[in-house]
Backbone as JSON, one array per atom type, in Angstrom:
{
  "sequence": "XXXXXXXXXXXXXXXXXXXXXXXXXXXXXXXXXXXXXXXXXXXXXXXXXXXXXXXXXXXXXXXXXXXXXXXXXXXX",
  "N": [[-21.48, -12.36, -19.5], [-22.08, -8.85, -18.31], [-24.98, -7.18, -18.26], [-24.46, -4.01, -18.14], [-24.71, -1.12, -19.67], [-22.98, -0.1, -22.17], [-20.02, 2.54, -23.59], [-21.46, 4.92, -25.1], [-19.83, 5.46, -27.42], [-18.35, 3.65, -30.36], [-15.95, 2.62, -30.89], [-12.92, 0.92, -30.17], [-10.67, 2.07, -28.89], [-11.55, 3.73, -26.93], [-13.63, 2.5, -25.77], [-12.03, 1.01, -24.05], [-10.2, 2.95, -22.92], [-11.99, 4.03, -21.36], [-11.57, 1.28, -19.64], [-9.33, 1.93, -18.59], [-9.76, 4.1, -16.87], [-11.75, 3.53, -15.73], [-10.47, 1.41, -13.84], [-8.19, 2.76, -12.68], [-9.75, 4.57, -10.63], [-11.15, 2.79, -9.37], [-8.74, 1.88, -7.82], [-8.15, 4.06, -6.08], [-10.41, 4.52, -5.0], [-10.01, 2.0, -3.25], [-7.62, 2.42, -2.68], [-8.18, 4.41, -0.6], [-10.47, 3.08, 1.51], [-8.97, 1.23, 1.85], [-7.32, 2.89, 3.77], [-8.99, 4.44, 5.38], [-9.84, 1.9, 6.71], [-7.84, 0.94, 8.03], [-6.98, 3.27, 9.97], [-8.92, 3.13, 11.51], [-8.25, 0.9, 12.76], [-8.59, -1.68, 11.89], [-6.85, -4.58, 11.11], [-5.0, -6.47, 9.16], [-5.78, -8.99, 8.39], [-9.24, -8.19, 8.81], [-9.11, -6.1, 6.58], [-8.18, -7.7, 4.39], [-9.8, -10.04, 3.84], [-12.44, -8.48, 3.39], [-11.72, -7.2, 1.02], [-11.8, -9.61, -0.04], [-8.87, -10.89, -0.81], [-5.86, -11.65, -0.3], [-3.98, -11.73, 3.09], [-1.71, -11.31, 3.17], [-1.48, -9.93, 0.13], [-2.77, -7.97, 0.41], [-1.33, -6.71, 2.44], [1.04, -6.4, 0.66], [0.57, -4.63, -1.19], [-0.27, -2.07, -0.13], [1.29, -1.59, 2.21], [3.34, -0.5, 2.2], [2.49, 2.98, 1.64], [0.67, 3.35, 3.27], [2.23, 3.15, 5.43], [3.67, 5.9, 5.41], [1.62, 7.85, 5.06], [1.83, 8.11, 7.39], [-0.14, 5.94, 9.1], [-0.76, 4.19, 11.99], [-0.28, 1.06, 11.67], [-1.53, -2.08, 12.52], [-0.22, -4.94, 14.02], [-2.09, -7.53, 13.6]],
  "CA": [[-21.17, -10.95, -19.52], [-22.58, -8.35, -17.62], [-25.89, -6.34, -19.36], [-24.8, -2.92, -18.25], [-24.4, -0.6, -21.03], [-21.28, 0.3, -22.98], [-19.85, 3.93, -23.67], [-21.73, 5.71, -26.27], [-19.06, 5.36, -28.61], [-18.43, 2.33, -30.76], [-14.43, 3.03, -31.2], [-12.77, 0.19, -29.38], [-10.17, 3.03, -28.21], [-12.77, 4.65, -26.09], [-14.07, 1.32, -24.34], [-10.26, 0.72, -23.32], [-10.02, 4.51, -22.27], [-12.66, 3.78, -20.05], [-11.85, 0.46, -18.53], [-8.55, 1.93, -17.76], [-10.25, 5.09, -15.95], [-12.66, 2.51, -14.42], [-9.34, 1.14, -12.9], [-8.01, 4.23, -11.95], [-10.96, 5.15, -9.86], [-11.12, 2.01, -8.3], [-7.55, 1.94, -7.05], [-8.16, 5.62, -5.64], [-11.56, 4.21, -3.74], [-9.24, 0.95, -2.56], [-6.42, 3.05, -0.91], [-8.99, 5.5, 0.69], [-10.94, 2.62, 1.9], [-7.7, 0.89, 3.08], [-6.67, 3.83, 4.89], [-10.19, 4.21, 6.71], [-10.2, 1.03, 7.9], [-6.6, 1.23, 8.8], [-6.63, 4.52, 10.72], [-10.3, 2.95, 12.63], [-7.94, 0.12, 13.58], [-8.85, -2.57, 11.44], [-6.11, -5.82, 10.93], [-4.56, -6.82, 7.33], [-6.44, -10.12, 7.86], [-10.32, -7.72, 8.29], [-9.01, -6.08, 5.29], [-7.77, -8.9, 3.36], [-11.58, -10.65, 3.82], [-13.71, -7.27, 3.0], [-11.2, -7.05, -0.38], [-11.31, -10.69, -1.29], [-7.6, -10.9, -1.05], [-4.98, -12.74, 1.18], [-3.74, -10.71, 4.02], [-0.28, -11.2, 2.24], [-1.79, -9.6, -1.15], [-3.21, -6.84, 0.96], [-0.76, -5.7, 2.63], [2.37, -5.58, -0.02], [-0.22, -3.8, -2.1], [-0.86, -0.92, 1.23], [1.73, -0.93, 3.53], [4.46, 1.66, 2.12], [1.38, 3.87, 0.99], [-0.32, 3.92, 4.61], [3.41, 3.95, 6.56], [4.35, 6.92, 4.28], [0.89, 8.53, 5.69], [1.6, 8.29, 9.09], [-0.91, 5.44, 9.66], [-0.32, 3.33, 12.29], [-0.43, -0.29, 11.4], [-1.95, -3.56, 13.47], [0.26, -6.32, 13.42], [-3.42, -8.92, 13.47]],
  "C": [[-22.32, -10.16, -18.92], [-23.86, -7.85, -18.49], [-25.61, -4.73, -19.16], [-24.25, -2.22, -19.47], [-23.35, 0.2, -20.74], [-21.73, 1.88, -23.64], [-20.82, 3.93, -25.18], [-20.84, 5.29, -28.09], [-18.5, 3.99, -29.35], [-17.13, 1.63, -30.97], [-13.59, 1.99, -29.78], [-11.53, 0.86, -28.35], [-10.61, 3.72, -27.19], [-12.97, 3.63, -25.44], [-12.59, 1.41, -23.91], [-9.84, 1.72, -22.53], [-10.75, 4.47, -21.12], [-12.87, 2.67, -19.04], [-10.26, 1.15, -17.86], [-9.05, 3.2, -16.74], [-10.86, 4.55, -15.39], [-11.28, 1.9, -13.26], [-8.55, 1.75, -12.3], [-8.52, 4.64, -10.73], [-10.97, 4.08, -8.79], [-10.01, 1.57, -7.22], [-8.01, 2.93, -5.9], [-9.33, 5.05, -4.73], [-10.94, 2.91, -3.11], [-8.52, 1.66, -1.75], [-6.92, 3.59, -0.24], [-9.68, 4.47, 1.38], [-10.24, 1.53, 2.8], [-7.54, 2.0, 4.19], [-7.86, 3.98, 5.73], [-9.78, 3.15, 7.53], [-8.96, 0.85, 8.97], [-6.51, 1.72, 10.1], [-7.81, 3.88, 11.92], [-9.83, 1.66, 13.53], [-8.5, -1.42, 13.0], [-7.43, -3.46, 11.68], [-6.01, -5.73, 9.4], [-5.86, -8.46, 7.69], [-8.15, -9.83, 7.59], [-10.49, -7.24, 7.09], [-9.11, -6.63, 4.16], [-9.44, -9.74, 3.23], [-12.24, -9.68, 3.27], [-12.78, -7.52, 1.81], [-11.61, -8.2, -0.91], [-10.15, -10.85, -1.58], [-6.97, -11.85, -0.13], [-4.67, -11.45, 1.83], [-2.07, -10.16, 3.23], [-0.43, -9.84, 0.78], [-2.14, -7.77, -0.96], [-2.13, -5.53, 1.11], [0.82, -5.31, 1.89], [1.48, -4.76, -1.01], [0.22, -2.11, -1.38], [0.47, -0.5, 1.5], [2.25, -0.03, 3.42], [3.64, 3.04, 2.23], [1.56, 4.21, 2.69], [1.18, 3.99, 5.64], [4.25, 5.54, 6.03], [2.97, 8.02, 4.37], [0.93, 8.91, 6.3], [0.5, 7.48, 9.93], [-0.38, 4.34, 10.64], [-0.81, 1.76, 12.21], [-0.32, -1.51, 12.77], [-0.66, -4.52, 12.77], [-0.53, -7.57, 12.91], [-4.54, -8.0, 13.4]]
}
């Protein structure tokens, strides 16, 4: 387990509150960081490597999102 330190509060309601806002947040910096690389012309398979994902995993996660932007999508 990690050493960084835990919320203030000791209420196991509150840690849970905050891993789901930790997951929240990180979605929200995933799709913006999809859509950069997207829009700069990246590939699902550069993506899929920088995430740690399959290209597969990537892009049924993305694609509706970023064609429902107006981004245009690489086939490679």
């Amino acid at each position: 387990m990690s050493d960084a330190p835990l919320p203030a509060s000791a209420e196991p309601a509150d840690r849970l509150a905050a891993v789901v806002a930790l997951r929240r947040l990180a979605d929200q910096l995933e799709d913006a960081a999809v859509e950069e690389a997207m829009r700069a012309g990246w590939g699902w398979p550069q993506v899929a490597e920088a995430l740690g994902i399959t290209r597969q995993a990537v892009h049924k996660k993305h694609a509706q999102r970023l064609i429902a932007a107006g981004v245009t999508l690489r086939r490679r």
